[in-house]
C-alpha positions as CSV (number, residue, x, y, z in Angstrom):
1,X,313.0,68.5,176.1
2,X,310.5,69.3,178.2
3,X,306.6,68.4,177.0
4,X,304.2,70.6,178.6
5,X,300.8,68.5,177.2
6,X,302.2,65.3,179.0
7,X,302.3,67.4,182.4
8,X,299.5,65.7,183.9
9,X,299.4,68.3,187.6
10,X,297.5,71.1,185.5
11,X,294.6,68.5,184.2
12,X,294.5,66.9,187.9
13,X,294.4,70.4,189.1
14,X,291.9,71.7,186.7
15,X,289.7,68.5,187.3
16,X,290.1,68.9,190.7
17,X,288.5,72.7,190.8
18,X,285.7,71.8,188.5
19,X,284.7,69.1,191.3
20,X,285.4,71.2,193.8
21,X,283.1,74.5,191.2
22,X,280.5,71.8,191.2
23,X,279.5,71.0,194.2
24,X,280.1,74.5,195.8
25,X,277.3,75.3,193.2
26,X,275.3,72.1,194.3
27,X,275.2,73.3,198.0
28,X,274.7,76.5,196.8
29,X,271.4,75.9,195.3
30,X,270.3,73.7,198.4
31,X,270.6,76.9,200.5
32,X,269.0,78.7,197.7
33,X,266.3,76.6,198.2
34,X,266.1,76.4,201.8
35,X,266.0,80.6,201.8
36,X,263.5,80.6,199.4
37,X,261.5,78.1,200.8
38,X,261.5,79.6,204.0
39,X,260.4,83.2,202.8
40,X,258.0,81.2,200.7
41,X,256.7,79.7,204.0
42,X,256.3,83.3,205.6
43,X,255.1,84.8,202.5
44,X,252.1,82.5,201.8
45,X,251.9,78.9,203.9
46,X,249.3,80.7,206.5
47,X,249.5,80.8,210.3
48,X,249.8,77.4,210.8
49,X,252.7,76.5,208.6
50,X,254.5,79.5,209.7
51,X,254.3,78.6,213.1
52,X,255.7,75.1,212.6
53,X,258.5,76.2,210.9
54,X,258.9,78.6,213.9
55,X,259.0,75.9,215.9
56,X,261.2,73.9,214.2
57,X,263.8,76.4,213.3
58,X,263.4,77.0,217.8
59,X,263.6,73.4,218.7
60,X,267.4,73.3,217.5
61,X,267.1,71.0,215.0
62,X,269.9,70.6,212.3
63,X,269.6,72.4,208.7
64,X,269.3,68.8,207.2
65,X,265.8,68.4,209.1
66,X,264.5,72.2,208.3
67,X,265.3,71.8,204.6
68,X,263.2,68.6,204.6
69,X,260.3,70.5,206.6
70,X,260.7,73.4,204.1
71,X,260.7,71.0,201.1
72,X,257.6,68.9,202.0
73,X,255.8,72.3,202.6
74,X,256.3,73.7,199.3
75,X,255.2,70.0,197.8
76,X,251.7,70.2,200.4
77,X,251.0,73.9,199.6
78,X,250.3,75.5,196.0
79,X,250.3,78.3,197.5
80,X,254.1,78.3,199.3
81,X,254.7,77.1,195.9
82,X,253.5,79.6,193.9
83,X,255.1,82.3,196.2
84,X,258.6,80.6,195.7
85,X,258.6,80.9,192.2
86,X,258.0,84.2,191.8
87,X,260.9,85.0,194.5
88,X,263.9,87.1,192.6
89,X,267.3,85.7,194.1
90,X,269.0,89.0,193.0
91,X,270.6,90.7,196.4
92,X,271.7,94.2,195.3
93,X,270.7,96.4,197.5
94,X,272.7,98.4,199.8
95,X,273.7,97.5,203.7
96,X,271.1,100.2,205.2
97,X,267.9,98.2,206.7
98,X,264.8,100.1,204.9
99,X,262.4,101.3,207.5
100,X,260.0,98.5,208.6
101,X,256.6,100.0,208.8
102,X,256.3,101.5,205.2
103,X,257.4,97.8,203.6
104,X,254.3,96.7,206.1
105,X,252.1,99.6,204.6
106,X,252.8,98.6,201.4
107,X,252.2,94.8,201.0
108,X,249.3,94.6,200.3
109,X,248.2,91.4,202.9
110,X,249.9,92.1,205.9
111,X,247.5,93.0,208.1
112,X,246.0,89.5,207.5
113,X,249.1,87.8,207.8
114,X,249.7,89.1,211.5
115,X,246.0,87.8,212.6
């Protein structure tokens, strides 16, 4: 008789796609990070900062070495900080690209974040 509890392929298998569940969520949240972190950058790390990731992200280096830049920025600036925490990572939207210049009229700083 056959014992379906000592059939050992469906636990491998199961264990195998919660490894697999796991670290698909693990690089998930790097990129989450490294999105957020860059729109946390542009959002409120000032000219400078967004310029030097600007720079980096044209230099051609690997996403390794931008996610390390974008990391230490958010640790150096309370402010790229602050903007990253209050990001909503909820895309729902549809596929049409709003129009650009009333999102510019109505942020309130972007005037001062082109100068």
């Amino acid at each position: 008789m056959y014992d379906v509890t000592s059939d050992q392929r469906r636990k491998i298998a199961n264990q195998k796609n919660i490894q697999e569940l796991s670290q698909a969520q693990s690089r998930l949240e790097r990129h989450r990070e490294l999105l957020g972190g860059i729109i946390a950058i542009l959002r409120g790390g000032g000219t400078g900062s967004t310029e030097d990731l600007v720079a980096m992200v044209r230099s051609g280096v690997g996403l390794s070495q931008i996610a390390a830049h974008v990391r230490n920025a958010r640790r150096a600036t309370a402010a790229v900080e602050s903007f990253f925490g209050a990001i909503e990572f909820v895309i729902d939207g549809g596929n049409e690209l709003p129009p650009l210049r009333p999102l510019l009229n109505a942020s309130p700083n972007w005037e001062a974040s082109l100068s």
